[in-house]
C-alpha positions as CSV (number, residue, x, y, z in Angstrom):
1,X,-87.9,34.1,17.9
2,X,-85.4,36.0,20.2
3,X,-84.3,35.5,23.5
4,X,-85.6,38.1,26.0
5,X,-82.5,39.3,28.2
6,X,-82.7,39.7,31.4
7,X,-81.6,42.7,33.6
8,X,-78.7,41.2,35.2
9,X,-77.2,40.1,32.3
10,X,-78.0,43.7,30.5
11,X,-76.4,45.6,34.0
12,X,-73.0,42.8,33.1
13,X,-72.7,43.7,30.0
14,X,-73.0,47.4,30.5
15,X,-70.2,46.9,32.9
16,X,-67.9,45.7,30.2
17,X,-68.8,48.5,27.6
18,X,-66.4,50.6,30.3
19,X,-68.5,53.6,28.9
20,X,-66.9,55.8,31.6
21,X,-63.4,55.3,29.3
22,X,-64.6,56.0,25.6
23,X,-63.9,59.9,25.7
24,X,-60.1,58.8,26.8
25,X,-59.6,57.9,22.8
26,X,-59.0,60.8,20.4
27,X,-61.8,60.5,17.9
28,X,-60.7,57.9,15.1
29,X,-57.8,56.3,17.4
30,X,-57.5,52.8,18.5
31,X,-56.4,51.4,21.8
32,X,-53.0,50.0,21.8
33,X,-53.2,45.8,21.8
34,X,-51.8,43.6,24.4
35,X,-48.4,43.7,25.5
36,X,-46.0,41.4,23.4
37,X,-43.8,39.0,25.8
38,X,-41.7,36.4,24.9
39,X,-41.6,32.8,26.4
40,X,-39.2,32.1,29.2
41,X,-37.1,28.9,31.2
42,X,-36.3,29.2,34.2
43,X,-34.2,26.6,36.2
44,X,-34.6,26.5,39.7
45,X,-33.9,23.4,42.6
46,X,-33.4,21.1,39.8
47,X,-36.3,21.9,38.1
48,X,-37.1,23.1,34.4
49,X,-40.0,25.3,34.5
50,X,-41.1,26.8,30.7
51,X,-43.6,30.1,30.2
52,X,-45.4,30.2,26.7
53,X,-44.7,33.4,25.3
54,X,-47.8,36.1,24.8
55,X,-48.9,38.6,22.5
56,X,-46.9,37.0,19.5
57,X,-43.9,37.0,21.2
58,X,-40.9,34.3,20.2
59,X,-40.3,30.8,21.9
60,X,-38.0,30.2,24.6
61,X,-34.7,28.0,23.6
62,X,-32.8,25.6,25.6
63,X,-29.8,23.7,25.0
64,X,-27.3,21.8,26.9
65,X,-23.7,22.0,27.9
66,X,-21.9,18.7,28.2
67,X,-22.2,16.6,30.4
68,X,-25.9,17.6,30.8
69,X,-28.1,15.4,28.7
70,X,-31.1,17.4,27.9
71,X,-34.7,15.6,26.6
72,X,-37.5,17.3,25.1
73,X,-41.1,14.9,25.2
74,X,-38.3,12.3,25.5
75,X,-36.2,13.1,22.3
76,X,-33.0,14.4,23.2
77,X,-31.8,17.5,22.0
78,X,-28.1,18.1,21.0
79,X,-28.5,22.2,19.9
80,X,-30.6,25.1,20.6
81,X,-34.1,23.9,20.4
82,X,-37.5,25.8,21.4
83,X,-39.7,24.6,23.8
84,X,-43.5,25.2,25.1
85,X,-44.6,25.1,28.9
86,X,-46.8,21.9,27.7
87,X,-42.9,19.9,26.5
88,X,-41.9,17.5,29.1
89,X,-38.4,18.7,30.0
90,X,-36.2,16.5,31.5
91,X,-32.6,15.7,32.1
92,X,-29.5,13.7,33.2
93,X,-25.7,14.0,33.8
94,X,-23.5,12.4,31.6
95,X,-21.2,10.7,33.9
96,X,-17.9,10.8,32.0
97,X,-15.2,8.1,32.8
98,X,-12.9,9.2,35.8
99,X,-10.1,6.8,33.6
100,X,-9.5,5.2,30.5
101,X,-7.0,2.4,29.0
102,X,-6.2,2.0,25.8
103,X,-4.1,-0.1,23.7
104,X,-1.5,1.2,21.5
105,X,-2.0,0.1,17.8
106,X,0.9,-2.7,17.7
107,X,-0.4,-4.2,21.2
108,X,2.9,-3.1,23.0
109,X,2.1,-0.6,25.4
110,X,-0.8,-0.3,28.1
111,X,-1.8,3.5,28.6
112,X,-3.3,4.8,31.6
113,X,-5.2,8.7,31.1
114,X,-6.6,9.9,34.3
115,X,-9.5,12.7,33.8
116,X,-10.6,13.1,37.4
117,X,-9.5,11.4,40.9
118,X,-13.0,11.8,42.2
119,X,-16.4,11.8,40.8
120,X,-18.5,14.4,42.5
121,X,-22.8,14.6,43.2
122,X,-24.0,17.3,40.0
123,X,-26.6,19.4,39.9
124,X,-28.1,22.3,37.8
125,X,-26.8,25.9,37.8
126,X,-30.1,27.9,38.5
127,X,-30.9,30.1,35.4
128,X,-33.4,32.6,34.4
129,X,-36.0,33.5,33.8
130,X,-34.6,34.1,30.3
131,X,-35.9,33.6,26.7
132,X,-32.6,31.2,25.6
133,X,-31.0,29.7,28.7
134,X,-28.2,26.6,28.8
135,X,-28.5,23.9,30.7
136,X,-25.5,23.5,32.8
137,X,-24.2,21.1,35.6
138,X,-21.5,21.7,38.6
139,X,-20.1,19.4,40.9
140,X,-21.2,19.3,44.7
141,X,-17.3,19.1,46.0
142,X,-19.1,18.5,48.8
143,X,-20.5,15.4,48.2
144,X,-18.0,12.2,47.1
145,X,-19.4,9.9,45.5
146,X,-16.5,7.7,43.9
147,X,-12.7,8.2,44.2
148,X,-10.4,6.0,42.0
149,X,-8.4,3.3,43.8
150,X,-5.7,1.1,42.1
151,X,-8.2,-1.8,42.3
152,X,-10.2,0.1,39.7
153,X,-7.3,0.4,37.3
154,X,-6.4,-2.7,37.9
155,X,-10.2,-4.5,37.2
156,X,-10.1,-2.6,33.7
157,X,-7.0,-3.7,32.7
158,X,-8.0,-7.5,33.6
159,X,-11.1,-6.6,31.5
160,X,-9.3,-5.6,28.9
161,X,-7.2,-9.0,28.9
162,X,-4.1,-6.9,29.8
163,X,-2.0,-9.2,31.9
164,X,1.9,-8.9,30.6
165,X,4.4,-6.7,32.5
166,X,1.8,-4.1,34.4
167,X,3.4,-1.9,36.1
168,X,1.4,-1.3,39.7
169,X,4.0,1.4,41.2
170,X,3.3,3.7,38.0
171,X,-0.3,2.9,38.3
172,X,-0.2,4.0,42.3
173,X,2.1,7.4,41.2
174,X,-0.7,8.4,39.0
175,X,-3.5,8.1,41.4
176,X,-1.7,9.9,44.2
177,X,0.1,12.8,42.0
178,X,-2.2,12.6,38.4
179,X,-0.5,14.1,35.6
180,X,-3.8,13.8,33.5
181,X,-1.7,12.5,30.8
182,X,-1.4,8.7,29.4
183,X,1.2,7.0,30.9
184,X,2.8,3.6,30.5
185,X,1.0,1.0,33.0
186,X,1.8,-2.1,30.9
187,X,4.2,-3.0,28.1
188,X,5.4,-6.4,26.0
189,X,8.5,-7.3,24.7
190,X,9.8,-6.7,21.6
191,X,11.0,-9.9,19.5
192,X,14.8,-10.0,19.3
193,X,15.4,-10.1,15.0
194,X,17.9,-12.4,14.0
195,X,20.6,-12.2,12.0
196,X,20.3,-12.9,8.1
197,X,23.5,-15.1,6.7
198,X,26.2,-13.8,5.2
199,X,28.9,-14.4,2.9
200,X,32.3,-13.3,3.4
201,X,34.1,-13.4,0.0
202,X,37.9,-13.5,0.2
203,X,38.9,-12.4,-3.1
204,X,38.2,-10.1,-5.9
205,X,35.7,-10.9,-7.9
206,X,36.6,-8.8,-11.4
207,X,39.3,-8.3,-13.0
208,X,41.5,-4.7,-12.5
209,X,41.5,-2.7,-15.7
210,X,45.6,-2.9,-15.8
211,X,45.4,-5.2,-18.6
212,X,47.7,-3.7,-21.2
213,X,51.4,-3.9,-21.5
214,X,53.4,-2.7,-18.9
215,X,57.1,-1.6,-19.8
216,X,56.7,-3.5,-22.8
217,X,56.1,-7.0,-21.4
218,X,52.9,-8.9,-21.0
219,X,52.6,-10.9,-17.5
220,X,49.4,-13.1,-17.5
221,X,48.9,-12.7,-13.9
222,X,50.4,-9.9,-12.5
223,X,49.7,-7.1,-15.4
224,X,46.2,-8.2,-15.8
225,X,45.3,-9.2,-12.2
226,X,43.5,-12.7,-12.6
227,X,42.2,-13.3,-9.2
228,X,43.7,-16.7,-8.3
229,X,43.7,-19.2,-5.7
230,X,46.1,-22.0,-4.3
231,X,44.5,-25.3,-3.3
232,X,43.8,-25.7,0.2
233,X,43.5,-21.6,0.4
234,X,40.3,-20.4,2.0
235,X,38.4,-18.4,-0.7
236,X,34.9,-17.7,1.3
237,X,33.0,-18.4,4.6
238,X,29.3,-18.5,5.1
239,X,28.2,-17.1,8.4
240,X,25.3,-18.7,9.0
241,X,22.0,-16.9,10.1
242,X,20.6,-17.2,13.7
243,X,17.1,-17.0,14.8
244,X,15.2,-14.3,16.8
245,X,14.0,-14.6,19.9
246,X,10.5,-14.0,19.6
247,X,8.4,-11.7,22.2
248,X,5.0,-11.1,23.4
249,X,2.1,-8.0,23.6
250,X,0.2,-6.8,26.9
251,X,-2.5,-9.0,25.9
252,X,-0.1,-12.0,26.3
253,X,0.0,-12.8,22.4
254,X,3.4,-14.0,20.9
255,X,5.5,-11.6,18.6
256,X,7.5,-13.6,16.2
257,X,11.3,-12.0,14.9
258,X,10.9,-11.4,10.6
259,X,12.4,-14.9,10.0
260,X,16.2,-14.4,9.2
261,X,17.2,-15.2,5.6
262,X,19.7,-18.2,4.8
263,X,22.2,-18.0,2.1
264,X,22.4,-20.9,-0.3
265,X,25.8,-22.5,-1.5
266,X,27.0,-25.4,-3.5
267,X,30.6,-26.1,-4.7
268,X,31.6,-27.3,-8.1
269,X,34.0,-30.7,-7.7
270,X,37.5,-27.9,-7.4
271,X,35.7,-26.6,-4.4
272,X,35.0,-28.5,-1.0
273,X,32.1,-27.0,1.1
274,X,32.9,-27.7,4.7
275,X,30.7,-28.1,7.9
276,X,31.4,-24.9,9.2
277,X,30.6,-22.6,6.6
278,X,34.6,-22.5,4.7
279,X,34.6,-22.6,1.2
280,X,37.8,-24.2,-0.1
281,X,39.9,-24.5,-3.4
282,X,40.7,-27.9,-3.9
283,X,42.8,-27.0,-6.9
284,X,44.6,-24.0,-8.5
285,X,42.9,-21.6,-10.3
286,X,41.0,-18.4,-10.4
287,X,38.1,-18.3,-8.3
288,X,34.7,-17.7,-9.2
289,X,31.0,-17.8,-7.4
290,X,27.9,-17.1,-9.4
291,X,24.1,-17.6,-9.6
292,X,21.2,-16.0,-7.8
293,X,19.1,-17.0,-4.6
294,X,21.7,-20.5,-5.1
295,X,25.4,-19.3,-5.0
296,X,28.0,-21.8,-6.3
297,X,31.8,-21.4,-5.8
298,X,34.2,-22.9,-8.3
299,X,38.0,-22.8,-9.4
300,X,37.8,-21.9,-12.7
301,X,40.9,-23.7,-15.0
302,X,42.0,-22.1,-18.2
303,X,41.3,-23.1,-21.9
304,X,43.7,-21.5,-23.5
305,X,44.8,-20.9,-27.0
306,X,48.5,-19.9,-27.6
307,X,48.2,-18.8,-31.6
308,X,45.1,-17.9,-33.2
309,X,41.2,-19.0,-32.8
310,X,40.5,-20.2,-36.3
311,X,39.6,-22.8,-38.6
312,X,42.2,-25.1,-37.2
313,X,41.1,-24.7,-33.2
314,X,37.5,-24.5,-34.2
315,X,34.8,-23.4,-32.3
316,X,35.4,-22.8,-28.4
317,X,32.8,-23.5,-26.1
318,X,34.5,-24.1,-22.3
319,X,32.7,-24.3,-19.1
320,X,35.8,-22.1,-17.5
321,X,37.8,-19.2,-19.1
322,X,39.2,-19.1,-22.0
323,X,42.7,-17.1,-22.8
324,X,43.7,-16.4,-26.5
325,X,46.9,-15.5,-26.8
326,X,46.7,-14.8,-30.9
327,X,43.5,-13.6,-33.3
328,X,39.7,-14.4,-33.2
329,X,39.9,-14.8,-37.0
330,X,36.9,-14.1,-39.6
331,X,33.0,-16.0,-38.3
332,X,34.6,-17.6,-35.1
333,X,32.6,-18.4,-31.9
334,X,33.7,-18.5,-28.3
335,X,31.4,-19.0,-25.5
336,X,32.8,-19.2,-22.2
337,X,31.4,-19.9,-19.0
338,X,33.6,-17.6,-17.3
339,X,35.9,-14.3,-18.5
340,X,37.4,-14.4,-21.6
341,X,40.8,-13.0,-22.3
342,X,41.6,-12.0,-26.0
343,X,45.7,-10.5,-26.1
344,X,45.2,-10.0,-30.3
345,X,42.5,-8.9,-32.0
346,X,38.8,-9.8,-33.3
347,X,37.6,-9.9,-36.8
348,X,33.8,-10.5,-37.3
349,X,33.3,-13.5,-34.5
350,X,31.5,-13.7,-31.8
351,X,32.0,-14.0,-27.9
352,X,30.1,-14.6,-25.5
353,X,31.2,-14.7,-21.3
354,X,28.9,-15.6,-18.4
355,X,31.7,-13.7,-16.9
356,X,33.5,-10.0,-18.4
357,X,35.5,-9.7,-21.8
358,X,39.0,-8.3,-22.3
359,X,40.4,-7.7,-25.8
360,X,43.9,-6.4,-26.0
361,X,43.6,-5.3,-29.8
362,X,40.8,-4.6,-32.4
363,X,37.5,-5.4,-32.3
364,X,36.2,-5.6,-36.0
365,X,32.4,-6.4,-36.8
366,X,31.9,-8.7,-33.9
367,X,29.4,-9.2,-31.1
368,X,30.8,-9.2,-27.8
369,X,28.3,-10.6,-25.1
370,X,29.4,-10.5,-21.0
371,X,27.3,-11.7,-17.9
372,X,23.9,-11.8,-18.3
373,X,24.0,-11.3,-22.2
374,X,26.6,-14.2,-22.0
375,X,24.3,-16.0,-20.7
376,X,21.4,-14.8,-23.5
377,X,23.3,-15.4,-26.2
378,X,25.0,-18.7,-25.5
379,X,24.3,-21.3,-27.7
380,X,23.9,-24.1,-25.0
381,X,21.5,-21.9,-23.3
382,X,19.3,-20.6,-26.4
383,X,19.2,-24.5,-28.1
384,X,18.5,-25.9,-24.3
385,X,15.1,-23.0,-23.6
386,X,14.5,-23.8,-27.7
387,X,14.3,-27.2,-27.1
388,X,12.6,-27.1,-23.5
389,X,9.5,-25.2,-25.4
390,X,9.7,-27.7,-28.1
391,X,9.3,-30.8,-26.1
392,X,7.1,-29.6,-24.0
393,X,4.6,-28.8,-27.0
394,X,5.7,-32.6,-28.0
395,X,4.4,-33.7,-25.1
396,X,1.4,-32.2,-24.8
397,X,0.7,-33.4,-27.9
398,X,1.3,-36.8,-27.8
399,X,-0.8,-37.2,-24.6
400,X,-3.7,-35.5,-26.4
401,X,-3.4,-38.4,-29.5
402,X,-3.5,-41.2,-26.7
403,X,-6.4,-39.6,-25.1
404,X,-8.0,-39.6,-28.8
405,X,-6.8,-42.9,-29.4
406,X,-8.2,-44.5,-26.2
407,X,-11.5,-42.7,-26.5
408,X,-11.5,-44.8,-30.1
409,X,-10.3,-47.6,-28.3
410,X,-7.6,-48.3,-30.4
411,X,-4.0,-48.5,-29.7
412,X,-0.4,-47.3,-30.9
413,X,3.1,-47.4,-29.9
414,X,3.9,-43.9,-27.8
415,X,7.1,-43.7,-30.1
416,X,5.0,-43.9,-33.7
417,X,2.8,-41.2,-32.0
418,X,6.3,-38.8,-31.1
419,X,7.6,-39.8,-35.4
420,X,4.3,-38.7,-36.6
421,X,4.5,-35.3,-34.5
422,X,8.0,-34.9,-35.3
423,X,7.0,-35.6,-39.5
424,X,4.2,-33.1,-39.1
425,X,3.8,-30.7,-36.5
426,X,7.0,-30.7,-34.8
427,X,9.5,-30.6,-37.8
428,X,11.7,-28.1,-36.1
429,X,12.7,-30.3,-33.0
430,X,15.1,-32.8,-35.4
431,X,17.4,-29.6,-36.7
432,X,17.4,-28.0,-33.1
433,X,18.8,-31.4,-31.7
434,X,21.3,-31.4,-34.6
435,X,22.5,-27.7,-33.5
436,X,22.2,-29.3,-29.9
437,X,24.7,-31.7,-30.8
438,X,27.0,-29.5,-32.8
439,X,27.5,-27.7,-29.5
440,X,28.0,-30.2,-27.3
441,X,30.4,-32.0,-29.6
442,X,32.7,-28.9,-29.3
443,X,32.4,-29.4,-25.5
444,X,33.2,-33.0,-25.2
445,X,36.1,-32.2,-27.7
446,X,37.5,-30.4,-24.6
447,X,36.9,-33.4,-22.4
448,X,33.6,-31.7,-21.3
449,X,31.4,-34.8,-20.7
450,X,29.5,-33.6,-18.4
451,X,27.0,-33.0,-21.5
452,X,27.4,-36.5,-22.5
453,X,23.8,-37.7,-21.3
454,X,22.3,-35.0,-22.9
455,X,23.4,-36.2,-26.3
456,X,22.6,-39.8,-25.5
457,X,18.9,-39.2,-24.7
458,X,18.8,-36.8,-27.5
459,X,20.3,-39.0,-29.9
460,X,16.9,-41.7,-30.1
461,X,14.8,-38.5,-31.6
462,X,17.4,-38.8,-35.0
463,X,17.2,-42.7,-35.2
464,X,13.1,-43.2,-36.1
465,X,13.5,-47.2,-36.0
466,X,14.5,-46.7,-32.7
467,X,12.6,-44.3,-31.6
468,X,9.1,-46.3,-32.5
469,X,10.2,-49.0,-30.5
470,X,11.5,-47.9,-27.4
471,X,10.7,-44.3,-26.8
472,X,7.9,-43.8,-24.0
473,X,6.7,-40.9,-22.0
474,X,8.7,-41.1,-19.7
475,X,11.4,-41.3,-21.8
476,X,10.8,-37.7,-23.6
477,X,9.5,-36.2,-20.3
478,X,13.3,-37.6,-18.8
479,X,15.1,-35.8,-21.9
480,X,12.6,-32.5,-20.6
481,X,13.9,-32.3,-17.4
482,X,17.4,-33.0,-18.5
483,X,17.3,-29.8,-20.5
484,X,15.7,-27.8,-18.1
485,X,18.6,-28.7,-15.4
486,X,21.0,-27.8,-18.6
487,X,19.2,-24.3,-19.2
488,X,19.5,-23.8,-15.7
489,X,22.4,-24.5,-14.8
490,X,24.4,-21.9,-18.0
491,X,21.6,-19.4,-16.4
492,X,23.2,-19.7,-13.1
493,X,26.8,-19.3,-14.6
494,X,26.6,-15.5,-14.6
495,X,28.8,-13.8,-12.2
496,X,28.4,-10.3,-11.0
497,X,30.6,-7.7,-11.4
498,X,31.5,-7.9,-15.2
499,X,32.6,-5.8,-17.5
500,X,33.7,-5.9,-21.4
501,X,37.2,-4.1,-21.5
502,X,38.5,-3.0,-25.2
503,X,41.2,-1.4,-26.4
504,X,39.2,0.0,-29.9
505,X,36.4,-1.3,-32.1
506,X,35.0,-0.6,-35.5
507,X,31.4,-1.8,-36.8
508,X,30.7,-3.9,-33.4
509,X,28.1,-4.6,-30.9
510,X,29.1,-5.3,-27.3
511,X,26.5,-5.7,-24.5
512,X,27.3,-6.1,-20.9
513,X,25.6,-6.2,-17.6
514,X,28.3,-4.2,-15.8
515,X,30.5,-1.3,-17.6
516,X,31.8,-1.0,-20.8
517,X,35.7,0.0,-20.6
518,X,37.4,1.5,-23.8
519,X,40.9,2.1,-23.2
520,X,42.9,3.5,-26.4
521,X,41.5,5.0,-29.5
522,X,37.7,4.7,-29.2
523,X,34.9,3.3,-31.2
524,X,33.6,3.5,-34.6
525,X,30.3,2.8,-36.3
526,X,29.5,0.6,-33.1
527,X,26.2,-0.3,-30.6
528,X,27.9,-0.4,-27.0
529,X,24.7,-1.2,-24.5
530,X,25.6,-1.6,-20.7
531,X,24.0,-2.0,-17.7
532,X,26.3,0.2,-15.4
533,X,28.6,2.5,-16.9
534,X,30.5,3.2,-20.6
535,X,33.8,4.8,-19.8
536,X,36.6,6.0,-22.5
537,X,39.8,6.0,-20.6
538,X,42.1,8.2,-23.1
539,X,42.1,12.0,-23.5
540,X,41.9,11.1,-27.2
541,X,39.0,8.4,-27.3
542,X,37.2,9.1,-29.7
543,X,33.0,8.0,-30.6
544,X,31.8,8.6,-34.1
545,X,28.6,7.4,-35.5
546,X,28.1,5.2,-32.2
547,X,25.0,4.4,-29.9
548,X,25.4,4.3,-26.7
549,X,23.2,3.3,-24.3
550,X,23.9,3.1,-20.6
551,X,22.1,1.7,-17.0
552,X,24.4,4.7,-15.2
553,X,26.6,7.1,-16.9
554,X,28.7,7.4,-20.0
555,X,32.1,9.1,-19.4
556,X,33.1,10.1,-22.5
557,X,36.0,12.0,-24.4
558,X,35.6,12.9,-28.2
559,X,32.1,12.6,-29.5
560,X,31.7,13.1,-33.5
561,X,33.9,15.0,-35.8
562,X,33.8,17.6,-38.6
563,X,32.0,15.5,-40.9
564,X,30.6,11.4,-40.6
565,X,27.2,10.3,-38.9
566,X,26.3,11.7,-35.4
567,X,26.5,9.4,-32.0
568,X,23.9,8.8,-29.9
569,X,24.1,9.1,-26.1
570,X,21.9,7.7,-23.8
571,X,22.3,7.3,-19.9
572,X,20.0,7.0,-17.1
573,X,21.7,9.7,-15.0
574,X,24.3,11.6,-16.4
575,X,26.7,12.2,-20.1
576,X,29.9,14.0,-19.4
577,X,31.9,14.8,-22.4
578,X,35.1,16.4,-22.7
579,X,34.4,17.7,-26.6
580,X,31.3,17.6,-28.7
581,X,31.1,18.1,-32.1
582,X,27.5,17.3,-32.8
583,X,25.5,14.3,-31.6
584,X,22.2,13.5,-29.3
585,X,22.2,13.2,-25.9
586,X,19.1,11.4,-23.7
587,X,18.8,11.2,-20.3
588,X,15.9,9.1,-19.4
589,X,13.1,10.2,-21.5
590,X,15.0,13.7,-22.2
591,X,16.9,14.2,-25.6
592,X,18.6,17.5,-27.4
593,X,20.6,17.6,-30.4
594,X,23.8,19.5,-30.6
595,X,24.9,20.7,-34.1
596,X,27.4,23.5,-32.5
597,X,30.5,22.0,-31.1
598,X,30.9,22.2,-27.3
599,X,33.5,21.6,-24.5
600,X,33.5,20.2,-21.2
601,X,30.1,20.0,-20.6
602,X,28.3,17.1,-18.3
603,X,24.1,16.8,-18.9
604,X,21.9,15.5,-16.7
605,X,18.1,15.0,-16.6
606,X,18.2,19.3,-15.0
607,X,20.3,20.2,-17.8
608,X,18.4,18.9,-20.8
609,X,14.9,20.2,-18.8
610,X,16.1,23.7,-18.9
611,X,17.4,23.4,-22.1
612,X,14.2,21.1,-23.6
């Protein structure tokens, strides 16, 4: 059943019909719909007020400009971000630092950066009523709130544990007069470095290349150069090194110097080492230092061999040089542990010279070894590592066979355990001690008996009876570290500053850790390796079916011929040649073959690139 209405309500609504309006409307037109307006922020007396927006109109947007920290419903806001009059709006000024200290990265220096002498009261730039407004802040000038006095600097840099050197007046300069840009308040001291020793060498250490005959006549020392000393003569001092001083940082921390680094010496019995640093010849000779991290200074006497090196001399093998005034006939050997000096020629032998090589005449199907592949290919030095490996097996070994044994409870003489291993597994130690011997024999035949232990201890492992009885473990591991001192010591014999210096060679290999110096006619059929440099001295040096390989550069004169097998040249840097007829040429990883002949040409890694 429906509600009757009353009057008063029927007389409202009439009201609201507006019936007096309805013939203002075109028939079939609508009246226009409410205004669109969008929302608005207005800032005013430090206040955020925010109006909704009507009629479908957009949001207002705030965001802040630093320092203002702006917070919608507690959630700050960091970029343009609407809002709604029901948000809770609220903000804060950043207060930024009126200073700052900081540290440089190796502790050193203290930096003071002023940004403002005074910190002022803030408040909000008035804004709007505006859809997108930014919050901003400005300073009250007239109201101080903080000013920056020295104690302030002062209480951060004790804060900061900054206590060497501060410098107050700088601090005081900046707050009065600011720059606004970091200055030094506080700085260490650097560590005074030290000085590294050093060694002051007093006489040449290679031999000049004015070997040949002079005028017709052959003078040992003067035409070739020798360096030599007198005894009593001064042939080196060792400054010796001095330690920093060390410093500190600002925060008070030591800074140590880079520790100085000491020079090693040791003096062979011609040489007498004094407490200040002088080296000293205490005997005639030509003087010599060698080895590595360990340097050791001797005066190096002479072996020398007025005719021929042949059946009749035998072998040489010579802790000193070694001077041959005849041939190196047909499967000879000389190993020097210093230079060798050859006036005649050398027919398929070889040499080898911790220190540098000089051959008058021909060098014919030999092997010529100086400095470090002296040392390589010395027979002392290869049967010494040989045996070192050997015996070291051997002893590992044997204590594995005890172990066994013990395990078993059973026992055996330590010597019947080395005669079994040497029967079966080991057969190869009882000829390496025999080639051991060989060698040393030709050194004590030249009153060499500085060896003589060595072939004492070694000599048990060739008499079995007497090795079963009386050899123990310490025994073998005694003849172990015998060796190693033996391998070590030929190791430290190489000198620096070699070089293999030839007058010709045919069907030869020479290897040297410094240069390679050809003087007269050239090379044949021949592997010339060096570490430095390969030089031909003579316009008409010739290199014909040759490989040459070298650390540096090869200076070369005459590379192949009309007809006969090409030359290889291979250098790190550069190949200069005065002719070509054909060959290969590498430098580094670059090679080109030349079949055409060509002049006065020098390649180098651009040269083969272009032309690749």
């Amino acid at each position: 059943m429906k509600k009757q209405i009353t009057e008063s309500e029927l007389r409202t609504l009439i009201h609201q019909l507006n019936i007096d309006r309805d013939n203002e409307f075109p028939e079939g037109e609508l009246p226009d719909p409410p205004t669109k307006q969008d929302g608005t922020i207005r800032i005013r007396n430090q206040q955020i007020s925010v109006q909704d927006p009507t009629g479908g109109g957009e949001r207002a947007v705030i965001y802040p400009m630093s320092p203002v920290k702006l917070y919608v419903n507690d959630e700050e806001v960091v970029w343009e971000s609407p809002v709604k009059a029901a948000d809770r709006v609220t903000w804060k000024v950043e207060e930024l630092p009126l200073f700052e200290i900081t540290i440089s990265e190796d502790k050193m220096f203290a930096y003071l950066l002023v940004h403002a002498k005074e910190r002022y009261a803030t408040t909000l730039v008035d804004a709007g009523p505006a859809q997108r407004v930014i919050v901003r802040a400005q300073d009250d000038e007239k109201l101080v709130l903080k000013t920056v006095q020295l104690a302030d600097v002062v209480t951060e840099l004790e804060a900061k544990s900054i206590k060497a050197r501060i410098e107050f007046a700088a601090i005081q300069r900046e707050l009065l007069d600011p720059t606004y840009k970091p200055i030094v308040v506080a700085s260490g001291k650097e560590p005074v470095e030290g000085q590294d020793a050093m060694l002051e060498i007093y006489f040449p250490q290679q031999v000049t290349s004015e070997f040949f005959e002079v005028d017709g006549l052959i003078d040992y020392r003067n035409h070739l150069r020798i360096p030599t000393v007198q005894k009593g003569e001064v042939m080196a001092r060792k400054i010796p090194m001095q330690e920093g001083v060390a410093g500190y940082d600002v925060l008070g921390n030591l800074t140590l110097p880079t520790p100085p680094k000491d020079i090693f010496i040791m003096g062979k019995p011609n040489v007498e080492l004094t407490s200040d640093g002088f080296v000293i010849a205490k005997a005639q000779g030509r003087p010599r230092v060698t080895g590595g991290k360990i340097k050791t200074f001797d005066v190096s006497t002479a072996y020398v061999v007025s005719g021929n090196v042949d059946i009749a001399t035998g072998n040489i093998v010579f802790s000193g040089d070694v001077v041959v005034y005849g041939d190196v006939t047909d499967n000879m050997i000389i190993e020097s542990l210093g230079n060798v000096y050859i006036y005649g020629n050398v027919f398929n032998s070889t040499i080898t010279a911790t220190g540098s090589i000089n051959a008058r005449g021909n060098v014919v199907a030999s092997k010529l070894y100086s400095g470090y592949f002296g040392v390589l290919f010395n027979r002392l030095y290869h049967t010494s590592k040989l045996l070192c490996d050997y015996i070291e097996k051997l002893l590992s070994a044997s204590r594995m066979l005890e172990q066994a044994l013990e395990a078993k409870r059973q026992s055996v003489r330590y010597g019947q355990i080395v005669q079994l291993l040497l029967e079966t597994k080991m057969k190869e130690i009882i000829p390496t001690i025999k080639e051991l011997h060989a060698v040393i024999s030709n050194i004590q035949h030249i009153k060499q008996s500085e060896y003589e232990k060595l072939k004492e201890l070694s000599d048990i492992f060739s008499q079995p009876t007497k090795l079963i009885e009386s050899a123990t473990y310490e025994y073998v591991r005694s003849f172990l570290a015998l060796l190693q001192d033996t391998h070590k010591e030929v190791a430290r014999m190489q000198e620096e500053n070699v070089e293999i210096s030839i007058s010709q060679s045919q069907n030869s290999e020479l290897k040297s850790n410094g240069d390679i110096v050809v003087h007269r006619d050239g090379v044949l059929l021949c592997e010339l390796f060096s570490a430095r440099n390969i030089v031909f001295h003579s316009s008409h040096s010739i290199c014909r079916g040759s490989r040459l390989e070298a650390g540096d550069s090869i200076l070369a004169k005459i590379i192949g011929g009309q007809t006969g097998a090409i030359s290889v040249l291979k250098a790190k840097r550069k190949v200069q040649v005065r002719k070509m007829y054909s060959g290969r040429v590498c430098i580094g990883k670059y090679c080109k073959d030349y079949f055409e002949p060509i002049d006065q040409v020098t390649f180098d890694i651009q040269m083969l690139k272009r032309n690749g």
